[in-house]
C-alpha positions in Angstrom: 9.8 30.4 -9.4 11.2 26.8 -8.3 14.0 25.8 -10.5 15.3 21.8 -10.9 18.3 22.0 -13.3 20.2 18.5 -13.5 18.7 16.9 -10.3 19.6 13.3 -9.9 19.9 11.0 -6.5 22.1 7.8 -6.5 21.6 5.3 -3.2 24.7 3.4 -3.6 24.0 1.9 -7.2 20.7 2.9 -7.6 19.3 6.0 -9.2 16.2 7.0 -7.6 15.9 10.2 -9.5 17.6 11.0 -12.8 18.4 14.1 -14.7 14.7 15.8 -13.4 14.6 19.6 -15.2 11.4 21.3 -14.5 10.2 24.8 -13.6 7.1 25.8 -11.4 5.7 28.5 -11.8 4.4 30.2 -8.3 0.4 29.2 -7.1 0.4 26.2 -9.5 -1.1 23.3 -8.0 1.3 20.4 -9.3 0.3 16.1 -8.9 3.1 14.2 -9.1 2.5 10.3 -10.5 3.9 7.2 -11.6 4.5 4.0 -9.8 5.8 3.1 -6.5 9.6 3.4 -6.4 9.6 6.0 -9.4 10.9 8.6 -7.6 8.4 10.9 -6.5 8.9 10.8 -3.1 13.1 11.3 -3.4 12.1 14.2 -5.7 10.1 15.8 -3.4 12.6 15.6 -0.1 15.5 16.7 -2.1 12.7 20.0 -2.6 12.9 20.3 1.1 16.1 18.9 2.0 15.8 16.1 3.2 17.9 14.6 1.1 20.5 16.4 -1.0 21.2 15.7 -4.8 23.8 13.5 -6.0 23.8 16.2 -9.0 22.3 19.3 -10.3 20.7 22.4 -8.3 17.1 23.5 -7.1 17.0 27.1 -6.9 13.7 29.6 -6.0 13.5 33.1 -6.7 17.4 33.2 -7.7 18.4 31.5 -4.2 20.1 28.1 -4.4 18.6 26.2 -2.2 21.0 23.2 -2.2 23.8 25.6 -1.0 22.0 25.8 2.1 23.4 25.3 5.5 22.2 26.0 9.6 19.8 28.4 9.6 19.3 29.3 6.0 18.4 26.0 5.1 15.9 26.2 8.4 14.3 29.2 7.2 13.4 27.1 3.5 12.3 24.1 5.7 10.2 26.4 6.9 9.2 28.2 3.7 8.9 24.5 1.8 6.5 22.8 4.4 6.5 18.8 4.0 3.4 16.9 5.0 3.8 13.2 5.2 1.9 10.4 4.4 1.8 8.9 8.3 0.9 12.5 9.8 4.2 13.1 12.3 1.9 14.2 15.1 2.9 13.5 18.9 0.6 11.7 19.6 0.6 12.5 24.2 -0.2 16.0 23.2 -2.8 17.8 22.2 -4.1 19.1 18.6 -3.2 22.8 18.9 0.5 22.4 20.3 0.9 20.1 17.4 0.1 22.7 15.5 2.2 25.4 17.5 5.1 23.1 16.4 5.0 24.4 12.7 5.9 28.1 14.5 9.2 26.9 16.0 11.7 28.1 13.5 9.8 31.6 14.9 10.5 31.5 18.2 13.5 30.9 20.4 14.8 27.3 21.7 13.3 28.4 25.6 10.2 29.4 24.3 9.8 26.1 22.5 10.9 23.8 25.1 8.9 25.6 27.8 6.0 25.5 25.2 5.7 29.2 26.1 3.7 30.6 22.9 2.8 34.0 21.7 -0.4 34.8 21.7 -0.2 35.6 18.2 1.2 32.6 17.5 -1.8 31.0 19.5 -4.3 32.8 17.2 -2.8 31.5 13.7 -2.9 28.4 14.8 -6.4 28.4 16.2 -7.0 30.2 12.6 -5.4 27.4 10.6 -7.9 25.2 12.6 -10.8 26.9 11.7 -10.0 27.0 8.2 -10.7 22.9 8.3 -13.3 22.7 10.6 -11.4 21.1 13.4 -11.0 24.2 15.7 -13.1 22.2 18.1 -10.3 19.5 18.8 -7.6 22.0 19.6 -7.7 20.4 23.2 -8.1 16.8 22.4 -4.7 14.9 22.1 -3.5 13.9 18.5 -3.6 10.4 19.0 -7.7 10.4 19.7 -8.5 11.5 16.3 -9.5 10.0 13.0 -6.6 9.6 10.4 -8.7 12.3 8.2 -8.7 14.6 11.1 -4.9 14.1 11.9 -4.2 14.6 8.1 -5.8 18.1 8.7 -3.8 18.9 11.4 -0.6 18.3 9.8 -1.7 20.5 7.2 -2.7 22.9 9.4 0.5 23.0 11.0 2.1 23.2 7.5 0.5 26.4 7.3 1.1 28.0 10.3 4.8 27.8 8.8 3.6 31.0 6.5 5.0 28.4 3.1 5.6 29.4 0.2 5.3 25.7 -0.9 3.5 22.8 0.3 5.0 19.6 -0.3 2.5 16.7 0.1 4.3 12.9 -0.5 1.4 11.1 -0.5 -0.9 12.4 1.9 -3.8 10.4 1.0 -2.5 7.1 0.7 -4.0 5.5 4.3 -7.2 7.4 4.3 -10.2 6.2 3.0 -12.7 8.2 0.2 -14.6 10.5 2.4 -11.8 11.4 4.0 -9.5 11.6 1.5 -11.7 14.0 -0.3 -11.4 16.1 2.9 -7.8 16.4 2.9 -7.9 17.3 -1.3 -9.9 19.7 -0.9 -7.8 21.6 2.2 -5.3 21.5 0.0 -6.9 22.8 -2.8 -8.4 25.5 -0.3 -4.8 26.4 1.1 -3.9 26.6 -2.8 -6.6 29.0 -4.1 -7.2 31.2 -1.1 -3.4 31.7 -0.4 -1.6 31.1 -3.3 0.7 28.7 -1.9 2.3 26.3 -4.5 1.2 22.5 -4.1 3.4 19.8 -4.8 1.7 16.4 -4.4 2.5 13.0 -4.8 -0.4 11.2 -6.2 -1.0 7.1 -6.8 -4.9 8.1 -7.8 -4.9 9.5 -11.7 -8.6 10.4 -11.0 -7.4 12.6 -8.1 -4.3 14.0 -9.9 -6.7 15.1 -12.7 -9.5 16.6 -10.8 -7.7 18.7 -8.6 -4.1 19.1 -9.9 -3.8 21.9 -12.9 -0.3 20.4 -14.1 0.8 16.6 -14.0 4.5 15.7 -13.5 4.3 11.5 -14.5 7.7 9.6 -13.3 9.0 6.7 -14.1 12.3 5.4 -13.1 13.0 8.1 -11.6 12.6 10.4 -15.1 10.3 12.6 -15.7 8.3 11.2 -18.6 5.1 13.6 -18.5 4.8 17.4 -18.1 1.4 19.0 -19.0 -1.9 19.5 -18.4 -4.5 17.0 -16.4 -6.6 16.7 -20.2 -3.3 15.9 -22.0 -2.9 12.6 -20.1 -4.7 10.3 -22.0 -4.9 6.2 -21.4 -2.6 5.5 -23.9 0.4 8.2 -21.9 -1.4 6.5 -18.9 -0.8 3.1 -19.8 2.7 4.0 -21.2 3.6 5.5 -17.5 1.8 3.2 -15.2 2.3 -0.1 -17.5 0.5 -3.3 -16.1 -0.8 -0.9 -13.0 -2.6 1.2 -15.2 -6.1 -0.2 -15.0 -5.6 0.2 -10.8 -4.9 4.2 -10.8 -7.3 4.9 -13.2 -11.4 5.4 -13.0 -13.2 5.1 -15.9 -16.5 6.4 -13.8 -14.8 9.2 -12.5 -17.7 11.4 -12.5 -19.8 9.2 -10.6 -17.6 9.8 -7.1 -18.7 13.4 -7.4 -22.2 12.5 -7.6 -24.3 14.5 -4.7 -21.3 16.2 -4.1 -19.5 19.8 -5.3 -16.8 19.0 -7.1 -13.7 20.8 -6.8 -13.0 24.1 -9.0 -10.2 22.4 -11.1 -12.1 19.1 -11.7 -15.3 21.1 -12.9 -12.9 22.7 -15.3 
């Protein structure tokens, strides 16, 4: 269980986040909306550390994760994997020693710096590959591919981190619709077949409701919605998006999964 008891984050006179008090309950698959600057992103790199809280704790499984220091708080980087909106790749090298770099908190400095990996470590990675399709670019360098193929890689190299969470801030936002339903559905896939909790930052209220299984909805930097995808309805939507509310969501939603299987949750 991921506790957030109290959590707030002041920049100088600003309050990004305020007061935030939620539990998640392990293998949920969480979206978390609003507008821009309403906190989601602060909220989620406080999860990982990041950036620490002005106030309050985050705790999981009893530990108190904002106690952390050296290579405890390491091992949780490493247990809450972040995946960003603008990939973090190196670009000069190739697609399976980015990868490799999600197994460096499991392996000594030498062996990182020499790039001298395990074999085993060799295999998950080629595995995580395979699990989106893109096994086939392990040799090509990062920079050659697609964003939708990059997007996989990072994820891929999220999960080679053996997470117990996945944070995602945004990792949609420069990708367009095929490929953005590429990168939903890996993490959907990672989700169901592992059991890893998903934490995603979502702009799209048509995405956030047809994958996501709880909706967290921020605005100025409070949490002002906690419930179920169906619960959201276009009046809460218009309440937490104001003015923007007619640009997140899709009346016509069911007509982008025309010809196409839609995912598990949004069938539901």
């Amino acid at each position: 269980m991921l506790a957030i008891k109290g959590v707030s984050r002041r920049f100088g006179g600003k309050t990004a986040v305020a007061d935030v008090n939620l539990e998640i309950a392990p293998g949920a698959f969480i979206g978390v909306i609003g507008r821009s600057g309403a906190g989601k992103s602060t909220l989620l790199r406080m999860l990982n550390r990041l950036v620490d809280p002005s106030e309050g704790t985050i705790s999981f499984d009893g530990v108190d994760v904002t106690a952390l220091r050296g290579q405890a708080l390491r091992d949780w980087r490493a247990r809450c994997a972040m995946i960003f909106q603008q990939f973090n790749l190196i670009g000069r090298l190739d697609v399976l020693t980015n990868v490799l770099m999600g197994r460096l908190n499991k392996v000594s400095t030498a062996s990182a710096v020499l790039q001298l990996w395990g074999l085993e470590d060799k295999a998950m990675a080629l595995a995580a590959l395979e699990q989106f399709d893109i096994a086939n670019l392990a040799g090509q360098r990062a920079d050659s591919l697609s964003g939708g193929q990059q997007q996989r890689v990072a994820i891929a190299r999220a999960l080679v981190q053996e997470p117990s969470i996945i944070l995602a801030d945004e990792p949609i936002a420069s990708l367009d619709p095929r490929n953005t339903k590429v990168v939903m559905d890996a993490l959907l896939r990672i989700n169901k077949h592992f059991g890893i909790t998903v934490i995603c930052n979502l702009h799209s209220l048509d995405l956030a409701r047809g994958y996501c299984d709880r909706l967290i909805g921020m605005s100025a930097g409070r949490v002002v919605f906690d419930g179920a995808p169906a619960a959201l309805t276009a009046d809460a939507a218009r309440d937490l998006y104001g003015l923007e509310a007619g640009e997140v969501m899709d009346a016509d939603a069911d007509v982008k999964w025309a010809g196409q299987a839609r995912p598990a949750s949004a069938a539901a």
